[in-house]
Every structure is written in C-alpha cells, then in structure tokens.
C-alpha positions in Angstrom: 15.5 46.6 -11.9 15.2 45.7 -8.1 11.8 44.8 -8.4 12.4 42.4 -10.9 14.8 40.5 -9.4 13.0 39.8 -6.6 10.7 38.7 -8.9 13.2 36.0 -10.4 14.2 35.2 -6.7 10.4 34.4 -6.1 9.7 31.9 -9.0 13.1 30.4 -8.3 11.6 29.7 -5.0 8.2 29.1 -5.9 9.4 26.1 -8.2 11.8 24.7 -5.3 9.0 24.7 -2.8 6.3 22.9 -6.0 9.6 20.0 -6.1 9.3 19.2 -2.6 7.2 16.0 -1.9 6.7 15.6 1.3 7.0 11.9 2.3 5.4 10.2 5.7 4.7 6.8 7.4 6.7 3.3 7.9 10.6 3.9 8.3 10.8 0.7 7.3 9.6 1.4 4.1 11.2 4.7 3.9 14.2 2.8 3.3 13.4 2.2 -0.1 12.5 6.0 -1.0 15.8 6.8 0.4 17.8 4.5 -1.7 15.6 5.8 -5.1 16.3 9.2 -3.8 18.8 10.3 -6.3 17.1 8.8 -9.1 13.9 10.7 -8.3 16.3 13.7 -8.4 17.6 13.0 -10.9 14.3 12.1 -13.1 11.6 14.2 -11.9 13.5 17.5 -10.5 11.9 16.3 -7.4 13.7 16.5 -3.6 11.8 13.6 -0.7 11.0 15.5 2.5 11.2 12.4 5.0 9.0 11.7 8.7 9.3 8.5 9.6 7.8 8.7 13.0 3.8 7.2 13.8 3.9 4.4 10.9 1.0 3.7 8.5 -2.1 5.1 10.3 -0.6 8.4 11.2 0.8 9.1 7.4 -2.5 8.0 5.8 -4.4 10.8 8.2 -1.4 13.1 7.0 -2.3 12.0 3.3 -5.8 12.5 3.5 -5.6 16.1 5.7 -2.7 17.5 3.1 0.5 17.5 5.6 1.7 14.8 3.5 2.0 14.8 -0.2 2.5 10.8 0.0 1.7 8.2 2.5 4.6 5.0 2.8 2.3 1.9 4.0 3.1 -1.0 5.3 -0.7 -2.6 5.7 -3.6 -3.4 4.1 -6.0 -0.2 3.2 -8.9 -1.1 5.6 -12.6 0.2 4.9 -12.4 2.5 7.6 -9.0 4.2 6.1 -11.2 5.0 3.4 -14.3 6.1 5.2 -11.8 9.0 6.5 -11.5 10.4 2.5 -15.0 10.5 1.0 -13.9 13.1 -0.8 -10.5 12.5 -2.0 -10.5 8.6 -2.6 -7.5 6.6 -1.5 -5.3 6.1 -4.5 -3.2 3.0 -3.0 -0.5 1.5 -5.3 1.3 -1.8 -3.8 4.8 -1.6 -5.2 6.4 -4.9 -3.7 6.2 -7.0 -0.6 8.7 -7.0 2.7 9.0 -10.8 3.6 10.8 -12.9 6.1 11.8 -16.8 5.6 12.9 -18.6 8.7 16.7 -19.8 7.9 18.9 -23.0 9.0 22.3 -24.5 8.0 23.1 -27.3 5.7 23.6 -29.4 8.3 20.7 -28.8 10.2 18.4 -29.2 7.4 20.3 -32.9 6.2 19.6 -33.6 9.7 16.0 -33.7 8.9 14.4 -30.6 9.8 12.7 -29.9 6.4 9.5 -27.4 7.3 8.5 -25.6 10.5 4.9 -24.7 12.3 4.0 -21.8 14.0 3.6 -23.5 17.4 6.9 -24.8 16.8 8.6 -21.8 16.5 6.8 -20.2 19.7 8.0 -23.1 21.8 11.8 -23.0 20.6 11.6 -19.3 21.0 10.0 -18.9 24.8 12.6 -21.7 25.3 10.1 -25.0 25.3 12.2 -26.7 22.5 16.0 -26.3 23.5 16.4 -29.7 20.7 16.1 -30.2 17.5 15.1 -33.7 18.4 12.0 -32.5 19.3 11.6 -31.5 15.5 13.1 -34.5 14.2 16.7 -32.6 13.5 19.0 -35.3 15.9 20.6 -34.4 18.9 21.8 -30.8 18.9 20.4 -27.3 20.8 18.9 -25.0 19.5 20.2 -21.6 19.3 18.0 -18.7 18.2 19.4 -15.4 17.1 16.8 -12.5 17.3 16.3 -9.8 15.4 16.9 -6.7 16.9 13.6 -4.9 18.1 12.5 -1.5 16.3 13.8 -3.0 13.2 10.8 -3.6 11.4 12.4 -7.2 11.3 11.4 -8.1 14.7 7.9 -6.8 14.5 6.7 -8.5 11.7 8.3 -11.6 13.1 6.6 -11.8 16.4 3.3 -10.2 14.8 2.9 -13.8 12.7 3.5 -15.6 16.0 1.8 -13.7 18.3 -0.7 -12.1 16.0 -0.1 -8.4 17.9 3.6 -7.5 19.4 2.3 -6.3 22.4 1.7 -9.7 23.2 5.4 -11.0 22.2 8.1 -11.6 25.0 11.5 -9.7 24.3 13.1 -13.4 24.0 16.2 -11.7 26.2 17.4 -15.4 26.4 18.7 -15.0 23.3 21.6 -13.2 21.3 20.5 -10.3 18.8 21.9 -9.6 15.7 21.0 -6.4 13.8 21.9 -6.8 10.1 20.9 -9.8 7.8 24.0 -10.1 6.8 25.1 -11.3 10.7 21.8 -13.4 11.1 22.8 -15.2 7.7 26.6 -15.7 8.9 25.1 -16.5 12.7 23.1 -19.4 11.4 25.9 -21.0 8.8 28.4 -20.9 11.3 26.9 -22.0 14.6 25.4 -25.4 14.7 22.1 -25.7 15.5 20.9 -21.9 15.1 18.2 -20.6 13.4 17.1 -16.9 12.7 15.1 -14.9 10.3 15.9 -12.9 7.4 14.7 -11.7 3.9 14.5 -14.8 1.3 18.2 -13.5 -0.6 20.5 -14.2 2.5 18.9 -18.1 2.1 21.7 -19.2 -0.5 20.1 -22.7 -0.5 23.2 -24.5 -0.7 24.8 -23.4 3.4 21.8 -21.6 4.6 18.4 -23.2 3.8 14.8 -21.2 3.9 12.6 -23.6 5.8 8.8 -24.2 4.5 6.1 -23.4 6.9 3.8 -25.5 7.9 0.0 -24.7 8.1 -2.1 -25.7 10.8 -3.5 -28.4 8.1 -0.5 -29.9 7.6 0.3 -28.3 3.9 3.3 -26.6 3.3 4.3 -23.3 2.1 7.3 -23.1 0.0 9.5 -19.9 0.4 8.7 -19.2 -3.3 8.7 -15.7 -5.4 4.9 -17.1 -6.1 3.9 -17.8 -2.5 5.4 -14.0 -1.7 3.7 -12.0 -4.5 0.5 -13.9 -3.4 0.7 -12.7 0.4 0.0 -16.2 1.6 3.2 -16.1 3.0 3.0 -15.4 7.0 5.6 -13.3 7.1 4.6 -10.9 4.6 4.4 -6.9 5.0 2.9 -4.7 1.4 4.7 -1.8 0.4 2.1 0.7 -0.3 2.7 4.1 -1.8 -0.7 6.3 -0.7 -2.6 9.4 -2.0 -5.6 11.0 -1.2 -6.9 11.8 -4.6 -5.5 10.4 -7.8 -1.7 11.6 -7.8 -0.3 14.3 -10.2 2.8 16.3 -10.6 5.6 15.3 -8.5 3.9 13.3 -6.7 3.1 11.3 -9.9 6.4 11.3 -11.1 8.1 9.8 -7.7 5.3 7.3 -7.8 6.3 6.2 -11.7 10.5 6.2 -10.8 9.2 3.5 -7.9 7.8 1.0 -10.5 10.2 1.3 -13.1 14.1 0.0 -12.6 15.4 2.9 -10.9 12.8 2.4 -8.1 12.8 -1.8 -8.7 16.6 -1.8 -7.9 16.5 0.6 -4.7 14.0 -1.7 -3.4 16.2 -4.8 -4.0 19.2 -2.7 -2.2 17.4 -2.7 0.9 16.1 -6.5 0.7 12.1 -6.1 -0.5 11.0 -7.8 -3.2 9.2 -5.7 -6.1 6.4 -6.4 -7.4 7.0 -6.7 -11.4 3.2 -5.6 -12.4 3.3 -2.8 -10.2 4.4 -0.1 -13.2 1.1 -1.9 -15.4 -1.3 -1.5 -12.3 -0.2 2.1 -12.1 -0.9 3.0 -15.9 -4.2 1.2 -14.9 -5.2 3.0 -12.0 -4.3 6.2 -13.5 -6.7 5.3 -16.5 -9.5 4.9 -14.5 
C-alpha cells in the first residue's frame, strides 16, 4: 500500500513540475504575461515561472540552452541570434508592439505646435529650447516631464533620440513622473509641458499625440497603422521566443497570448496587440 502511494505522490508531482513554464527576458514585457497569468491558469493548467533580470539577449541564450522554456523579447531576431541555434531554429512570434507618442495640451497644440522632429526634441530636452516660440507654439516655457529611468519608458525614449542610452543625459533638470497616468495629467494641467506616454493616455480632445517629423520633412501620424508597421520611432516588438517549434505548455501559453484573454492583458498594461498575431501562429505552426 505504501509503495503505491508514493507512487501517486510522484505523478502528482511529476505533472506539477511538466505545468511549470519557465518564463525569461524583458520585464517590460513580462508585464503582459503577468496580467494573462490567471488565464493561462486557468486555460492550460499551466503556472509562469518569472526572471526578469539580463533582457532580451540573455533569455534568448536561456531559450536556446534549455534554462528557459520561453524567451519575452523586446528586439528584432538578428542573424546572429539565430546562428546561436542551428539546431533548434528560433520560433519567434511578434504578439503586439510597445509604442510611445510624444503628448501636449489643447492649448499648446491651438497654439500652433502641430508635429515635432527629432532634433527638436533633443534641444528642448538638454535645455536648448526653453520656448515654444522657437517651435512656433507663442510665448510660453517649456516644461518637460521625464519618464522615470529603469522603466522601460525612459529607455526606449532616449534610445530614438540618442540611438543607444548610454549616450543619453539623465535630463535631472527636469521633474519625473513614474506612471502614465501622472505624465498624461502633468501635461493637461501645466501649460506648456510635454511628456511621453503610450498612444491611449492621448485623449485627443485635452492631451494631443504630436506627429513626428522625419528628417525629410514628411510626417508620421500617431496612427494604429503607422504602429503595426514599426515605422513609428518609438516602437519596441513584443516577441514570445522558442528554440524549436513550441509544444505542450509552452504552446498553449503561447495560443492564450494571441487570443482575447492574452489581447486584453496586453491592453491592461498599455501595448498594443497585434490582431494577426493568433493567424501567424496557426501559420508558423503549419510550416
């Protein structure tokens, strides 16, 4: 009888330890998971072990040598990335986009500043342009309000000015706010600030989403199409990774992400998802 039911005990905890996918890379992008994590419970039987510490490169490496079951991205899959899994093929599923819109008030924006360039924004934000004046929006200051640093926000902000944020200054001269929702409420109720923030806190009616201006002169309009076609500058992909073509849990998590239950989580935490993504994935998986 004993024997037995250590038996029992065993495939009990066989079948925990198969339900356990262990998740690695951007904590940015962990966000998500962790929002869809009781759906995934729910739906697939399935618990998310999280590390969010060393970003993309590390959990691709994890991916590829088996200490992670999936890989949260938060780049593009470079040649090289694949050169490290000749045997196990990157399977790499984009499953929506984490942008940023610049945002100013009403008022600002009736003043007449209708678009802004990339040298424009490096000037007002190392302190060159203290006036909207300078950018045709009459005579009031400029006040930025920063994202906080380690955000995810930040970085991706100063990455499209600076092109690497090791090369971006702190901007200590100006006042950080650490949600969206305070950026949002910063900018309608202080004349003359600005800030960045995902595309839903831009109501369009008291805080506007300014175009960007290309180095041509063409604008790009803070559009769901412009997004979805990563022209946008400040653009990150959301990348669920396997080495190898996924299967059992590790399918299933991947399928709750694409459908609502994973859609909405990703909403929740202000990404955009990608509506093909669930079509791609019964693609890929043909293939």
């Amino acid at each position: 009888m004993l024997p037995r039911f250590f038996l029992f005990l065993s495939a009990i905890a066989a079948q925990v330890h198969a339900d356990v996918v262990r998740v690695k890379g951007s904590a940015t992008m962990g966000q998500a998971l962790q929002a869809a994590a009781p759906a995934i419970k729910e739906q697939t039987g399935a618990d998310l072990r999280f590390e969010t510490l060393g970003g993309s490169t590390p959990a691709l490496l994890a991916a590829i040598d088996g200490s992670a079951d999936l890989a949260m991205v938060t780049r593009e899959i470079r040649q090289e990335d694949r050169a490290e899994s000749p045997k196990r093929p990157l399977f790499d599923l984009e499953i929506g986009v984490q942008i940023l819109v610049p945002v100013v008030s009403r008022e600002t924006w009736d003043a007449g500043v209708k678009s802004i360039n990339k040298e424009e924004f490096v000037a007002m934000y190392e302190g060159d342009i203290t006036n909207w004046n300078k950018l045709g929006g009459g005579d009031r200051a400029v006040k930025f309000y920063n994202p906080e640093p380690g955000q995810g926000v930040w970085e991706l902000f100063v990455t499209w000015l600076y092109g690497d944020v090791r090369k971006a200054p702190l901007g200590k001269r100006w006042e950080k706010v650490g949600t969206h929702q305070l950026a949002r409420d910063s900018v309608e109720f202080n004349l003359g600030s600005i800030s960045i923030a995902p595309p839903r806190w831009a109501d369009g009616k008291r805080v506007i989403a300014l175009p960007i201006r290309n180095a041509d002169g063409t604008e790009l309009l803070p559009t769901a199409e412009t997004f979805h076609s990563h022209k946008w500058p400040m653009t990150r992909p959301l990348l669920l990774v396997t080495a190898g073509k996924p299967t059992g849990s590790v399918r299933k998590v991947m399928e709750v992400m694409v459908q609502v239950p994973g859609q909405e989580a990703l909403t929740k935490v202000d990404f955009i998802p990608d509506p093909g993504a669930a079509t791609r994935f019964a693609e890929m998986l043909r293939k």
